[in-house]
Backbone as CSV, one residue per row, in Angstrom:
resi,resn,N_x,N_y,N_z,CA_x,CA_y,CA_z,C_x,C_y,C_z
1,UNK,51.937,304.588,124.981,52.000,304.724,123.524,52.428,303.390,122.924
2,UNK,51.530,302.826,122.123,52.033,301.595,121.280,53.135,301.547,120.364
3,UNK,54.333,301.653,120.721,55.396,301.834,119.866,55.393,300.850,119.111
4,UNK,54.547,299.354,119.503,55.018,298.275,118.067,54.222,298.288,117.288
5,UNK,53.166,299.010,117.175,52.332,299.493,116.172,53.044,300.725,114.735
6,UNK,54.200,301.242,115.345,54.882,302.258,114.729,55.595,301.521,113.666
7,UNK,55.578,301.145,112.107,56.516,300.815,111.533,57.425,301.181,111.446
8,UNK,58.541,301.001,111.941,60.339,301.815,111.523,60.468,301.386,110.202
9,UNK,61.387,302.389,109.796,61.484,302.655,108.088,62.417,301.335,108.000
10,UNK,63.026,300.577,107.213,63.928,299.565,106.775,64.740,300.236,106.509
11,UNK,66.351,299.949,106.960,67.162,300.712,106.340,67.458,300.685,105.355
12,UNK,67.694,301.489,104.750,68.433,301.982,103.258,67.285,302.178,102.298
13,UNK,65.767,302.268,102.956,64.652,302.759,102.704,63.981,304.038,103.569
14,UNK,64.782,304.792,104.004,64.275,305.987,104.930,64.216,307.478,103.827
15,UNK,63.035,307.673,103.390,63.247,309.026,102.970,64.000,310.404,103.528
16,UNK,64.056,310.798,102.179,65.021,311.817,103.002,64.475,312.738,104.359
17,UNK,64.944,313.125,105.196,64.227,313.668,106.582,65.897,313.818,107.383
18,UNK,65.508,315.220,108.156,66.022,315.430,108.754,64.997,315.790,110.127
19,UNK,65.663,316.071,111.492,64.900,316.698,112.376,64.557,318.089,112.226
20,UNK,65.196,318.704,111.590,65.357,320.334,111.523,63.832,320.103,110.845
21,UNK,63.309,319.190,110.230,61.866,319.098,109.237,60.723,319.633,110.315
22,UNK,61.089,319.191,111.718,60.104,319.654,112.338,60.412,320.910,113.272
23,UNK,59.664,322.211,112.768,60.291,323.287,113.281,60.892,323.266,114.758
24,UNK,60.031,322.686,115.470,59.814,322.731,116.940,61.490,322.349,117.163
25,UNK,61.743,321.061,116.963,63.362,320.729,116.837,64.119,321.454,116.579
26,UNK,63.948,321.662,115.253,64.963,322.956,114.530,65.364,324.189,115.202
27,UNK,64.398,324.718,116.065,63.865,325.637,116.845,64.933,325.539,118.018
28,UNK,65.338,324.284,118.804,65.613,324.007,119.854,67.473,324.535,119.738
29,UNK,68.075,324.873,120.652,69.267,325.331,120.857,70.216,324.515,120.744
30,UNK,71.443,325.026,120.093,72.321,323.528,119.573,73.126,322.574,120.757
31,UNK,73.065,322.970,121.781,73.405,322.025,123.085,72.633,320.672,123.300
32,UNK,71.137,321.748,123.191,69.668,320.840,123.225,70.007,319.375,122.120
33,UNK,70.081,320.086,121.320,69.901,319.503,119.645,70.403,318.324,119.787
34,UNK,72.103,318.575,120.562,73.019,317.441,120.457,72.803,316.744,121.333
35,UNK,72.474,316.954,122.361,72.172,315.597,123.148,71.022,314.947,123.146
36,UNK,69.665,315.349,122.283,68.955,314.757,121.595,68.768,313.617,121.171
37,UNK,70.110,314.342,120.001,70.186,313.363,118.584,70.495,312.172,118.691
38,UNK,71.471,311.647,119.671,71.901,310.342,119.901,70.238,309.513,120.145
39,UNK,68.927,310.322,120.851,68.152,309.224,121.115,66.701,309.823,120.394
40,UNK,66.965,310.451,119.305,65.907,310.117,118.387,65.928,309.393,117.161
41,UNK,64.710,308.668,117.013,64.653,307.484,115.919,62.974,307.946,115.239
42,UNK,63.973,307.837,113.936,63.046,308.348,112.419,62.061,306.853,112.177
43,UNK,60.887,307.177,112.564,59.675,306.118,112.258,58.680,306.521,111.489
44,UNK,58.113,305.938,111.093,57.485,305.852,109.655,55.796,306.119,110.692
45,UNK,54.892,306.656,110.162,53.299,306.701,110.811,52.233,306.449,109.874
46,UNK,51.886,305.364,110.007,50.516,304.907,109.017,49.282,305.509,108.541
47,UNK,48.863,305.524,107.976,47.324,306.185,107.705,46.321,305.395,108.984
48,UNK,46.168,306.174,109.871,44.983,305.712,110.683,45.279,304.916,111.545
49,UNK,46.786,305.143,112.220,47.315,303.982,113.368,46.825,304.777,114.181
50,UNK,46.771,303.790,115.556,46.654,304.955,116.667,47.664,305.198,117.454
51,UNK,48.417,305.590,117.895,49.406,306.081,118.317,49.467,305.607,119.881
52,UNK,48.713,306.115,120.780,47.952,305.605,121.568,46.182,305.771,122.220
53,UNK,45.924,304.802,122.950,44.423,305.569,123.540,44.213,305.838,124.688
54,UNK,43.289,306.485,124.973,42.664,307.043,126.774,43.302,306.370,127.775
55,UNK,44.378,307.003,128.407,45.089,306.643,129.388,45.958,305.630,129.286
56,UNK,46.656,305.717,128.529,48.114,304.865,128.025,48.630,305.746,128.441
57,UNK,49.868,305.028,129.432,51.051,305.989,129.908,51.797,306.320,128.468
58,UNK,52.498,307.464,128.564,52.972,307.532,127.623,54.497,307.538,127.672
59,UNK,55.255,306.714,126.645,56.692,306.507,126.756,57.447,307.532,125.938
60,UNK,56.938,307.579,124.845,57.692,308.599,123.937,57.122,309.685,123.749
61,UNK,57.521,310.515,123.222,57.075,311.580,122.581,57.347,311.844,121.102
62,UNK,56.468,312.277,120.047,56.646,311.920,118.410,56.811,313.591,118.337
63,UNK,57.411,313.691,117.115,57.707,315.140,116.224,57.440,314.872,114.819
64,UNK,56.201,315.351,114.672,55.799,314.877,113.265,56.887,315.480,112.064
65,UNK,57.362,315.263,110.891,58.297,315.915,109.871,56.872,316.035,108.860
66,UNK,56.975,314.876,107.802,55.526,314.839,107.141,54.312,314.453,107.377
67,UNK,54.091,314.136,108.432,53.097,313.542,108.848,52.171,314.345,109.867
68,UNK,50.934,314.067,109.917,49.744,314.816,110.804,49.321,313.839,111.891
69,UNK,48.892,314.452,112.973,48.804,313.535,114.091,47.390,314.467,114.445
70,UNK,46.420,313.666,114.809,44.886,313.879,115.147,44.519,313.373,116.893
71,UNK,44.290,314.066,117.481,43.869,314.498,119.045,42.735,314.193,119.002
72,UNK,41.832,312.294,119.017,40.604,312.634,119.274,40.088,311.989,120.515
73,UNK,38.837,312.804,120.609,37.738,312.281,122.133,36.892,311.192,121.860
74,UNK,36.605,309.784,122.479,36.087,309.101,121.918,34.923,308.894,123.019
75,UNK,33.807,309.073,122.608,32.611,308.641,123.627,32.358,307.587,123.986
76,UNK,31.669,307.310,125.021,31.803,305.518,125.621,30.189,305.029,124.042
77,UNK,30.030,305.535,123.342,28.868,304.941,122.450,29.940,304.576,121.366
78,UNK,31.244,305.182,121.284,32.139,305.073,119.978,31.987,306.175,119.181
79,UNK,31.042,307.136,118.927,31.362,308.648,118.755,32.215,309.363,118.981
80,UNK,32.950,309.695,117.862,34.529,310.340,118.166,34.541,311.975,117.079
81,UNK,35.628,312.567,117.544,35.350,314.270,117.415,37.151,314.424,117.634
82,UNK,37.829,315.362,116.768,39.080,315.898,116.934,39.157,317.464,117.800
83,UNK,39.921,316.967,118.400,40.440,318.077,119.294,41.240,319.372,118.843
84,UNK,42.312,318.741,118.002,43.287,319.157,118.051,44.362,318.730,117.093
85,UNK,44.965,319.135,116.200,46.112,318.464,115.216,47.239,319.502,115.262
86,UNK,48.342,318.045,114.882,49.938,318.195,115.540,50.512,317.443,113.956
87,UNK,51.680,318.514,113.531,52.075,318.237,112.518,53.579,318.629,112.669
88,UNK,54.645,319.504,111.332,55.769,319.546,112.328,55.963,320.760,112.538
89,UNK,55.017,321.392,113.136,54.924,323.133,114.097,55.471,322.613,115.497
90,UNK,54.856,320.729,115.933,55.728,320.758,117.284,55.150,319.416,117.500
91,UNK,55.149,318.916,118.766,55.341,317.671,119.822,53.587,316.860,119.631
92,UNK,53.816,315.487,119.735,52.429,314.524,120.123,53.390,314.054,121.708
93,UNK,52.509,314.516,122.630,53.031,313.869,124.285,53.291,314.679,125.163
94,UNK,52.783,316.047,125.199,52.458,317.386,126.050,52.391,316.861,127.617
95,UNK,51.758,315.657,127.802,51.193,315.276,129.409,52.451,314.629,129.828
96,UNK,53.571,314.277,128.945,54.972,313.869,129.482,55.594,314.943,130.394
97,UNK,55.740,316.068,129.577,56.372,317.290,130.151,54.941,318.308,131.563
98,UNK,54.107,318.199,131.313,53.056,318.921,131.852,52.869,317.812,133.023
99,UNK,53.681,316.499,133.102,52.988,315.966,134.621,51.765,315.139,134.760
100,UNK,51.680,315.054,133.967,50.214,314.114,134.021,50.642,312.815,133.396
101,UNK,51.396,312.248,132.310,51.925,311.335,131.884,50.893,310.263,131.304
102,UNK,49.761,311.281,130.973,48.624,309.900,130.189,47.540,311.093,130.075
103,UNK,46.826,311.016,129.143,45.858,311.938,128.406,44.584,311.123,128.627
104,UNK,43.047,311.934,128.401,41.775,311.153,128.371,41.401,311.054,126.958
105,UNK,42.204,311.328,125.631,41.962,311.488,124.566,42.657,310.250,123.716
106,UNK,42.640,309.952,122.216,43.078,309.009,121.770,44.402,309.895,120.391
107,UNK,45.271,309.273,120.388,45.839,309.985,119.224,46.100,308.929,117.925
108,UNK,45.752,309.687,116.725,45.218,308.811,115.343,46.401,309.260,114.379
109,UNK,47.085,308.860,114.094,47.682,309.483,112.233,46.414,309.787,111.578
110,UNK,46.531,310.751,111.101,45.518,311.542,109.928,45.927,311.448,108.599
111,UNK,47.187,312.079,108.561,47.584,311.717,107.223,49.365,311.302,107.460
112,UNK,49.342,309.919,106.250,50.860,309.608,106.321,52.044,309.845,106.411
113,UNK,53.101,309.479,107.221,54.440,310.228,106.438,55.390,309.280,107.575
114,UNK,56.277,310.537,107.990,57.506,310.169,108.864,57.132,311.012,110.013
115,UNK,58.495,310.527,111.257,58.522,311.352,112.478,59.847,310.907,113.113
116,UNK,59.612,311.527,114.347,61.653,311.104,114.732,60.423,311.072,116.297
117,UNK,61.010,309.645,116.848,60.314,309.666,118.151,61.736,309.392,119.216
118,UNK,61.402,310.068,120.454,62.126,310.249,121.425,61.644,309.795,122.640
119,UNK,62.392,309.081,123.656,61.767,308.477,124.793,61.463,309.480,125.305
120,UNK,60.892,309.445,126.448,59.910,310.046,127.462,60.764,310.925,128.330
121,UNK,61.373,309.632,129.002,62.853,310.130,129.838,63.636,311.325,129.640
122,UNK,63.762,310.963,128.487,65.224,311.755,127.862,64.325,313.174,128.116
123,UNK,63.342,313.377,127.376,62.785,314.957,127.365,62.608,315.526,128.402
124,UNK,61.697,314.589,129.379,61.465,315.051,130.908,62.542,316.164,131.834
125,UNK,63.769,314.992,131.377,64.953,315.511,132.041,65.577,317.011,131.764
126,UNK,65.721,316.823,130.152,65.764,318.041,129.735,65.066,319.325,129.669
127,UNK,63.782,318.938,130.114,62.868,319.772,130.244,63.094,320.649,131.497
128,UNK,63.525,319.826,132.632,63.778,320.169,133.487,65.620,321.457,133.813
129,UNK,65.820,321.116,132.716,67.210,322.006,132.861,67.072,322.974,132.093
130,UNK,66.263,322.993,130.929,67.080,323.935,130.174,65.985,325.004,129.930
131,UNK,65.815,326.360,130.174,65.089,327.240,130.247,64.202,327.186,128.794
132,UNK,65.196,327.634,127.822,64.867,327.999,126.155,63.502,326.624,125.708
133,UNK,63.911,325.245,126.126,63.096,323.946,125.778,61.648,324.061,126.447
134,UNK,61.875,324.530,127.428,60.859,324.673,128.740,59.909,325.833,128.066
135,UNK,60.653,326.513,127.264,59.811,327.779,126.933,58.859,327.452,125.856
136,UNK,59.519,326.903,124.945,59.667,326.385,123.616,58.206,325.710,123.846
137,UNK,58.479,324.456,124.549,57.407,323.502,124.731,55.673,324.260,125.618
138,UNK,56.320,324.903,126.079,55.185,325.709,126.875,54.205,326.693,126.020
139,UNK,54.840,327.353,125.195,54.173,328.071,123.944,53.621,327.357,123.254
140,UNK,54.191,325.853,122.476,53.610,325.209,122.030,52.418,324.420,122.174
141,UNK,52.099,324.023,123.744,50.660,323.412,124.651,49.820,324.938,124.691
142,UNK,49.963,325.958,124.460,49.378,326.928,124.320,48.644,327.342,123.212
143,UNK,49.324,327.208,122.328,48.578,326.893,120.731,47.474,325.919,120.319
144,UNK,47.958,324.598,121.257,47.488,323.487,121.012,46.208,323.886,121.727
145,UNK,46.323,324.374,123.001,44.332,325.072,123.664,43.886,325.964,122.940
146,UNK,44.642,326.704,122.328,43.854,327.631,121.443,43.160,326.703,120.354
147,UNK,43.382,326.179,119.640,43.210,324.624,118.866,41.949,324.127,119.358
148,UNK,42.378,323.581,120.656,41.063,323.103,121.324,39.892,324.096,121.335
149,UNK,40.094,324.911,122.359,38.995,325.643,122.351,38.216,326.316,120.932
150,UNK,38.941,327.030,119.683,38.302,327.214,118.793,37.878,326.209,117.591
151,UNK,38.216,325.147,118.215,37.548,323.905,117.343,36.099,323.486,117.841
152,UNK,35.919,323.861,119.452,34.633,323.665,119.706,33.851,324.372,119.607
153,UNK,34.368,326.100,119.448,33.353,326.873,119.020,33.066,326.800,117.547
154,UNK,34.116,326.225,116.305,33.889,326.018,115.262,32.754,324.795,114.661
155,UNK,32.841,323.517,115.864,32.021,322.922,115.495,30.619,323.178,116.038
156,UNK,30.508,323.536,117.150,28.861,324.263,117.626,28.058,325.201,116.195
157,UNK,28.831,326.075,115.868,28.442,327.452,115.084,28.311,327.199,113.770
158,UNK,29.189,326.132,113.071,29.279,326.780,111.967,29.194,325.258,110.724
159,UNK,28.839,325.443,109.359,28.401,324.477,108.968,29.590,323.678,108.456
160,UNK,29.324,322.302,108.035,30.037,320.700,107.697,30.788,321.525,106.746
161,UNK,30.358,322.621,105.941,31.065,322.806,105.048,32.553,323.944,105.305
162,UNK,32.421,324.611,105.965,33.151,325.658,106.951,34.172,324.633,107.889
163,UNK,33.673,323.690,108.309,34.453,322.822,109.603,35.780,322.290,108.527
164,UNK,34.911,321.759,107.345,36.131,320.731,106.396,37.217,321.801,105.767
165,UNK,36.458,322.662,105.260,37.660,324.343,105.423,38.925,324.854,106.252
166,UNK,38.221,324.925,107.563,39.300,324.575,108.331,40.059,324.034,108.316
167,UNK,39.520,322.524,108.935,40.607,321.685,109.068,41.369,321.522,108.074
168,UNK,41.163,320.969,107.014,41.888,321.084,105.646,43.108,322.093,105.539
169,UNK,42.610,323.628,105.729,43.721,324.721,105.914,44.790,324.447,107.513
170,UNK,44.303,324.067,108.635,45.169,323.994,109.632,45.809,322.540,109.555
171,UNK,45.241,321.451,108.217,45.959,320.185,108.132,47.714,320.713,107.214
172,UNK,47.134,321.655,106.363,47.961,321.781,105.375,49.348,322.947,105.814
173,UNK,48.886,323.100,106.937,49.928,324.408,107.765,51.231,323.778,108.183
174,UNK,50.698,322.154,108.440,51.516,321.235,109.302,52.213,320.172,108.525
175,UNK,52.414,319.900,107.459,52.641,319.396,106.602,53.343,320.494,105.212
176,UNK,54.731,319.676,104.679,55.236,320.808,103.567,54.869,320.711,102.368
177,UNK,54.069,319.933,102.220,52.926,319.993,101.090,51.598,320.478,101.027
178,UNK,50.920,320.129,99.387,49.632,320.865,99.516,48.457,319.026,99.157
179,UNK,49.707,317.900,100.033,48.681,316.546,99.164,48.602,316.059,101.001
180,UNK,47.728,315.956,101.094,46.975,314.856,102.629,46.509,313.595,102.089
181,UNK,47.080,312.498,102.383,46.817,311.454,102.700,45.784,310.693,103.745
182,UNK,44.288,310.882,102.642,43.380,310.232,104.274,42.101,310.167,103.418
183,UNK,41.469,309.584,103.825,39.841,308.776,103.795,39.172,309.887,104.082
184,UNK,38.005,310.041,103.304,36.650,310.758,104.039,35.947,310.051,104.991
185,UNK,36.247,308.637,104.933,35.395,308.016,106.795,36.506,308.691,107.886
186,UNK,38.152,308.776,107.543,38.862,309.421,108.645,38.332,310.744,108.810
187,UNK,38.418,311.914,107.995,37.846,313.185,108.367,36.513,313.166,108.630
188,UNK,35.344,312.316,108.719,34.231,312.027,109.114,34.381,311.992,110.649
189,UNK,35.367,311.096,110.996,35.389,310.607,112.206,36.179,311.774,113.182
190,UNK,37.167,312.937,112.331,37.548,313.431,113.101,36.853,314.480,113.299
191,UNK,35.625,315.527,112.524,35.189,316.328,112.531,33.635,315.806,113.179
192,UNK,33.468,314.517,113.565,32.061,314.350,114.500,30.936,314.311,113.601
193,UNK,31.159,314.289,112.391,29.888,313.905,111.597,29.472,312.845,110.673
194,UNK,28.777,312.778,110.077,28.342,311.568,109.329,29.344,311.677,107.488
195,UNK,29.568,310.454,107.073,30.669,310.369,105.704,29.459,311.557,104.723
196,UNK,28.402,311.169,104.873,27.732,311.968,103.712,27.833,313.223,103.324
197,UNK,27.994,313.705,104.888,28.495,314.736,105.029,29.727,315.289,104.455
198,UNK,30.763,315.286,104.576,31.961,315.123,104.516,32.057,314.965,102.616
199,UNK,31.604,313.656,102.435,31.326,313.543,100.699,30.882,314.785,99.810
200,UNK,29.471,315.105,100.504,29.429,316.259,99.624,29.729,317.748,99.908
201,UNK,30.599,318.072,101.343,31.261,318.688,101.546,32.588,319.162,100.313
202,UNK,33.074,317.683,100.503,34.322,317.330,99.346,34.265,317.809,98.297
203,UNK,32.778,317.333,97.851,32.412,317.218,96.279,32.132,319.175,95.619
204,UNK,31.649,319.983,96.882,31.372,320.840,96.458,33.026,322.000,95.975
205,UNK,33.904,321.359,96.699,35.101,322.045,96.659,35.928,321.599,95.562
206,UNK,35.391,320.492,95.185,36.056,319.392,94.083,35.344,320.316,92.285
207,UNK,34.190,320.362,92.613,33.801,321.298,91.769,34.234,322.510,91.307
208,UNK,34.488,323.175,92.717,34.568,324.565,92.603,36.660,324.360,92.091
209,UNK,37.239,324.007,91.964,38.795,323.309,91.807,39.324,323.671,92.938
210,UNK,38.650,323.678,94.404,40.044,324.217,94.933,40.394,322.694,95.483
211,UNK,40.078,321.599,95.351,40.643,320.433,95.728,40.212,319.201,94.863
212,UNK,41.466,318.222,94.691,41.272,316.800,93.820,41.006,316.412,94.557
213,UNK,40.087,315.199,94.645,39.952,313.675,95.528,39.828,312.472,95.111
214,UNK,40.623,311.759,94.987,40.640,310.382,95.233,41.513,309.148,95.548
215,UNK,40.783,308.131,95.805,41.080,307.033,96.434,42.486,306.974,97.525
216,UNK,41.425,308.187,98.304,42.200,308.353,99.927,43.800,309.633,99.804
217,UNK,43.621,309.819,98.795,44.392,311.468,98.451,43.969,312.665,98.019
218,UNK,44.118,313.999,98.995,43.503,314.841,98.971,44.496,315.983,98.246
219,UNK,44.067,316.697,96.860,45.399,317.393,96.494,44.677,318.637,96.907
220,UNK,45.489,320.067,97.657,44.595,321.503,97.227,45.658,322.493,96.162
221,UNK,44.248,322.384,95.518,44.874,323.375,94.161,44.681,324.928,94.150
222,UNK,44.079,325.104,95.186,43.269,326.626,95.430,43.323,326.995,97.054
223,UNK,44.718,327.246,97.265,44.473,327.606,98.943,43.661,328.968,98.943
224,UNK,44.081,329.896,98.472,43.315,331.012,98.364,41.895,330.984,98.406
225,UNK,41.319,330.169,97.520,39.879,330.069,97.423,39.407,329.294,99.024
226,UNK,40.239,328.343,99.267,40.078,327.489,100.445,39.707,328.294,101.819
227,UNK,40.727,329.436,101.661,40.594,330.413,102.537,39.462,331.472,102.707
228,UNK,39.491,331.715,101.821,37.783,332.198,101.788,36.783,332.061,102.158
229,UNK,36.228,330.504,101.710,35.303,329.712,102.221,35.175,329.017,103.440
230,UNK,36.682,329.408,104.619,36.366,328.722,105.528,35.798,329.899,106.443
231,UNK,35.405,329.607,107.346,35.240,330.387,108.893,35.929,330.935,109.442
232,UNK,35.617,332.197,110.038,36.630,332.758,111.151,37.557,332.054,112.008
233,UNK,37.240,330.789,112.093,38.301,329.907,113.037,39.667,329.876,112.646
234,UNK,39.454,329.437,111.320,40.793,329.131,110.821,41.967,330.260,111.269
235,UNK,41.912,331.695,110.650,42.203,332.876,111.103,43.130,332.896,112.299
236,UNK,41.405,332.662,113.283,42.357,332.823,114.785,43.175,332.084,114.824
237,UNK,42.715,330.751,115.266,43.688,329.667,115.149,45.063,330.509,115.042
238,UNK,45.506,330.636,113.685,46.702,330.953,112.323,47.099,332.134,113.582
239,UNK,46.442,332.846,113.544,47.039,333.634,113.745,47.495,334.140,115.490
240,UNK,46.760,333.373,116.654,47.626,332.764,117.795,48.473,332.007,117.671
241,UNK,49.169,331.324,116.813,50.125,330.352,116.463,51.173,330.881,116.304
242,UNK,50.773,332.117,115.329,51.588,332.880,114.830,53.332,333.488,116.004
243,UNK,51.826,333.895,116.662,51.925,335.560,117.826,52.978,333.966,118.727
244,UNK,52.802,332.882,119.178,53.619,332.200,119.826,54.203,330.865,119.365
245,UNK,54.224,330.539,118.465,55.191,329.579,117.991,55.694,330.764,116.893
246,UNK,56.991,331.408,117.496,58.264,331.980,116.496,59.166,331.437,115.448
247,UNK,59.154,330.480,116.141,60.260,329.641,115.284,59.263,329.140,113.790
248,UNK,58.066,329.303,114.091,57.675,328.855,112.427,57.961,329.974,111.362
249,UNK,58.401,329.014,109.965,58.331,330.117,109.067,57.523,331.208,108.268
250,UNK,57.928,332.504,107.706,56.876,332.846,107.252,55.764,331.931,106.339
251,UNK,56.479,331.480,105.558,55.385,330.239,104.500,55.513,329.268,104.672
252,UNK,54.741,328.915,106.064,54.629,327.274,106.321,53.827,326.449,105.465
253,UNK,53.087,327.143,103.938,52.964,326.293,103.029,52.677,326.540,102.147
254,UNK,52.763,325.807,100.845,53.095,326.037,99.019,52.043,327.123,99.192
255,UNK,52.014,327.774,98.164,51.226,328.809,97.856,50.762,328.530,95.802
């Protein structure tokens, strides 16, 4: 993981943030918590850094607070497709704890914010002792395949306009707002299709009010309507997440 790519906030410029921001933390048992805290550090995540790529060992592990983290596959032509998005329901660095210690995928900021990153070490260890963390984290890589897998049946089946539905609703689950920070060439690139796509995808939802757009800020003014118009994916998704990440709240977002 390229940690000097990560801007750290300047001090006495750190928005407000706590860890509890990211459920998964919050979640964790107060023994856990405290011996943590001494070695997590609140870093700032860019629009469109990469975090790391295809087979970078990985040193840390990130906990998104405001910020979205994008899981993508990149083809040896440069054709790239999202897997999977991590916001603060839980962890970017699953192959730390799972043993593998390097992924075949690339990880992108999607949309801006903060995170509290933690060495590698430190979790491993703990992973290894403490039942409740072990559990915690294990439910959570479980969600994340559910993720996977119904993102590929979402993109086989169903149209540009249904896919941006989705994602949009499972961007906004992970994040405590209803504003995403990101480019239509980024959601181009993460949903595997062409900007035109994507544009008048945008444009038709921009019409209809359930979303503002511009110059790389996405507001939704109409989750309800949003919901409607997307695909059965979204649903499942939501609602395996549900059934095993507990610790999230009932309204993980504005309404």
């Amino acid at each position: 993981m390229h940690l000097n790519s990560i801007k750290q906030l300047p001090n006495g410029e750190l928005p407000p943030s706590s860890s509890d921001q990211n459920y998964l933390l919050g979640a964790l048992p107060d023994d856990v918590k405290a011996r943590l805290a001494p070695h997590l550090e609140l870093v700032k995540l860019p629009l469109g850094k990469s975090l790391y790529e295809s087979g970078d060992q990985l040193k840390y592990v990130i906990f998104p607070t405001n910020s979205i983290i994008s899981l993508v596959y990149v083809m040896e032509n440069g054709d790239s497709a999202e897997i999977s998005v991590i916001g603060n329901d839980g962890i970017l660095g699953t192959a730390i704890f799972l043993g593998g210690g390097s992924t075949p995928h690339r990880a992108v900021v999607q949309s801006e914010g903060s995170a509290y990153q933690l060495p590698a070490h430190v979790l491993r260890e703990e992973f290894k002792h403490h039942s409740k963390l072990h559990e915690l984290l294990l439910r959570y890589t479980l969600s994340l395949m559910t993720q996977m897998a119904q993102t590929a049946v979402c993109n086989r089946h169903h149209s540009v306009d249904q896919q941006l539905c989705r994602w949009l609703l499972l961007s906004l689950d992970r994040i405590p707002s209803n504003v995403l920070t990101m480019t239509q060439e980024l959601i181009a690139n993460m949903l595997g299709v062409r900007r035109e796509g994507v544009s008048v995808a945008a444009g038709k939802l921009q019409k209809l009010g359930v979303i503002e757009y511009q110059r790389g800020r996405m507001v939704v003014l109409d989750r309800a309507k949003l919901e409607k118009l997307s695909c059965e994916c979204y649903q499942v998704v939501k609602t395996e997440c549900d059934r095993l990440l507990d610790y999230l709240p009932d309204n993980n977002h504005p309404r």
